[in-house]
N, C-alpha and C positions, 0 to 999 in steps of 0.2 A: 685933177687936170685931165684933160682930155687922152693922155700918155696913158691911164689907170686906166681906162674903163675896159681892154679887153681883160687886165686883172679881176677887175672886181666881176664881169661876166662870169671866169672861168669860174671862180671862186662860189658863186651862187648860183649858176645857174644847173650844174649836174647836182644842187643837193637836192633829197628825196621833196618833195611837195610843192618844187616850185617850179609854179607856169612860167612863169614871163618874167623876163628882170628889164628894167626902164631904168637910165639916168638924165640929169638933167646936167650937166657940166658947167653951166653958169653959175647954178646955186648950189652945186655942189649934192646932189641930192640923189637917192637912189629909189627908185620904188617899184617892190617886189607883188606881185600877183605868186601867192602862195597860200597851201591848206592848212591852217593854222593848228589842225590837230593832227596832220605831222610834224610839223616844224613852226616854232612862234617866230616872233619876231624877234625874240632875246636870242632866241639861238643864229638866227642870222646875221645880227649882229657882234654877237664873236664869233662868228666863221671869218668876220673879215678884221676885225682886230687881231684874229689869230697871225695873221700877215699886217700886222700892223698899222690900222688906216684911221684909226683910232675914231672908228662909227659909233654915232648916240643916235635913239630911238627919238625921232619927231614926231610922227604919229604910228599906231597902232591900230589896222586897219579890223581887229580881231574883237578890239575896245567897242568901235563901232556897233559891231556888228551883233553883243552884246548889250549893250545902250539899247538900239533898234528894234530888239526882242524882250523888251523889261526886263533885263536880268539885272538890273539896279546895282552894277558892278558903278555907273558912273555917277555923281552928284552934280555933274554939269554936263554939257555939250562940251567946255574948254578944258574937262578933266578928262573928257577922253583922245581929244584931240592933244592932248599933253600930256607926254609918258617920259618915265624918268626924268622927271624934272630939265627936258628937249625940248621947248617948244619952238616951232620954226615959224617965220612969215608968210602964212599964206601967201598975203597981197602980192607977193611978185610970182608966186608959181598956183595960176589957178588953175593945173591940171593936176595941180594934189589929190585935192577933196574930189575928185569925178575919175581919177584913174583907174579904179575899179569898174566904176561901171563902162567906161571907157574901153578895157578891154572886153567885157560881155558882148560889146555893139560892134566888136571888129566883124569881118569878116572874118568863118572858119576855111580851112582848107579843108582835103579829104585824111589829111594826115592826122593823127593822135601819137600822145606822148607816152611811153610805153619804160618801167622804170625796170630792172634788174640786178639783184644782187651777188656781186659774186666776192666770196668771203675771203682769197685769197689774193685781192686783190695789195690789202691791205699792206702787204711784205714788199710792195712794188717800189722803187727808187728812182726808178730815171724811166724816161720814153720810149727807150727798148725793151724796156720789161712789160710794155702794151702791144709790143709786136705782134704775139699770136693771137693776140684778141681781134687787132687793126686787121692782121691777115684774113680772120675767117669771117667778118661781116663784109669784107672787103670781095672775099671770094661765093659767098654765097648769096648776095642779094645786087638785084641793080636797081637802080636810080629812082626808078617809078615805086617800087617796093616798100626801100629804106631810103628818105631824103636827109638826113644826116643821122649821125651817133654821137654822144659825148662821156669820155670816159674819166670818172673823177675816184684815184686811187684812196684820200684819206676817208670819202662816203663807203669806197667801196662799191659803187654802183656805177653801172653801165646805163644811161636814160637814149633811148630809140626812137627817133619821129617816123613814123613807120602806116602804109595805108593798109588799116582792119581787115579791107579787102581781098589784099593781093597778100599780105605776112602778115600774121597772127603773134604777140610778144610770146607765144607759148613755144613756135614755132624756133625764133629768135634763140629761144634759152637754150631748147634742145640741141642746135645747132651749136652751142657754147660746150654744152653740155658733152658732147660727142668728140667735140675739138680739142677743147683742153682738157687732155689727160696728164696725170698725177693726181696726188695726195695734196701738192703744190696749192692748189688750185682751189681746194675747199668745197664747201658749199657752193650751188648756181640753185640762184630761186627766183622766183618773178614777186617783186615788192609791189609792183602797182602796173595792171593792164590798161592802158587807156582809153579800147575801147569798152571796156566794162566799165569803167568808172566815167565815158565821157571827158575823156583830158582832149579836146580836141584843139589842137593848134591853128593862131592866126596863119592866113594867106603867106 
């Protein structure tokens, strides 16, 4: 229901490889724009059973795209579109089958998605234990910079919509880097820069 969907956001959308999360709330349905060789679809899938929502795979956008390239992983068109034994009804949601290229055709902003590991996050329990993180991108970038942050304690990563331009993700770390001190706090690394890799975020 419509009550879950800022759940199932928080829950996918700070993990490592994933663009864009889309739901449909009528059919119940969710659809990830994600890199499949960081993260499948199995694994998104118990990210969010792990919170219990008890999600089954309907299509497999990785199956595709395999198919597409003769890698003869499929013996039909309907065995890829059908995984675990899920298969859903197109006929009422035809922005299934196009949602990919759907997102290629948006319009970009100047923003890219900039991803960050920080290993101590892991120990974190409640919302105040992201305090000093909240404080210093809070204190050290403005608006034009950094257009949001999202902080996902069990990935352990901090993911940055941030302009190449004006902040650099290396920039970002270091500033993490300098901030939090202790032993506490782990490792700070940069897992995925976006403008290097082109992660360039919708409008």
């Amino acid at each position: 229901c419509s009550s879950e969907t800022p759940a199932v956001r928080a829950i996918l959308k700070p993990l490592p490889g994933v663009r864009k999360v889309g739901i449909n709330v009528a059919t119940k349905v969710v659809f990830v724009d994600h890199d499949p060789s960081i993260i499948t679809a199995d694994l998104l899938m118990k990210a969010l059973n792990e919170d219990r929502f008890g999600a089954t795979i309907v299509r497999d956008g990785e199956l595709d795209l395999v198919d597409s390239r003769g890698g003869g992983h499929c013996s039909s068109k309907k065995d890829c579109d059908c995984h675990n034994n899920s298969c859903g009804d197109q006929s009422h949601d035809p922005s299934s089958s196009s949602f990919g290229s759907n997102l290629q055709d948006m319009p970009r902003s100047r923003f890219v998605e900039s991803t960050i590991f920080i290993q101590g996050m892991v120990t974190l329990t409640n919302k105040e234990d992201l305090r000093p993180i909240e404080k210093l991108m809070q204190q050290n970038f403005f608006r034009g910079q950094l257009r949001a942050y999202h902080l996902h304690a069990p990935s352990r990563t901090l993911k940055a919509e941030h302009d190449p331009r004006l902040l650099s993700a290396e920039k970002i770390r270091s500033v993490l880097v300098k901030g939090l001190q202790g032993e506490e706090w782990g490792t700070i690394e940069l897992a995925h820069d976006g403008a290097v890799e082109n992660l360039a975020l919708p409008m």
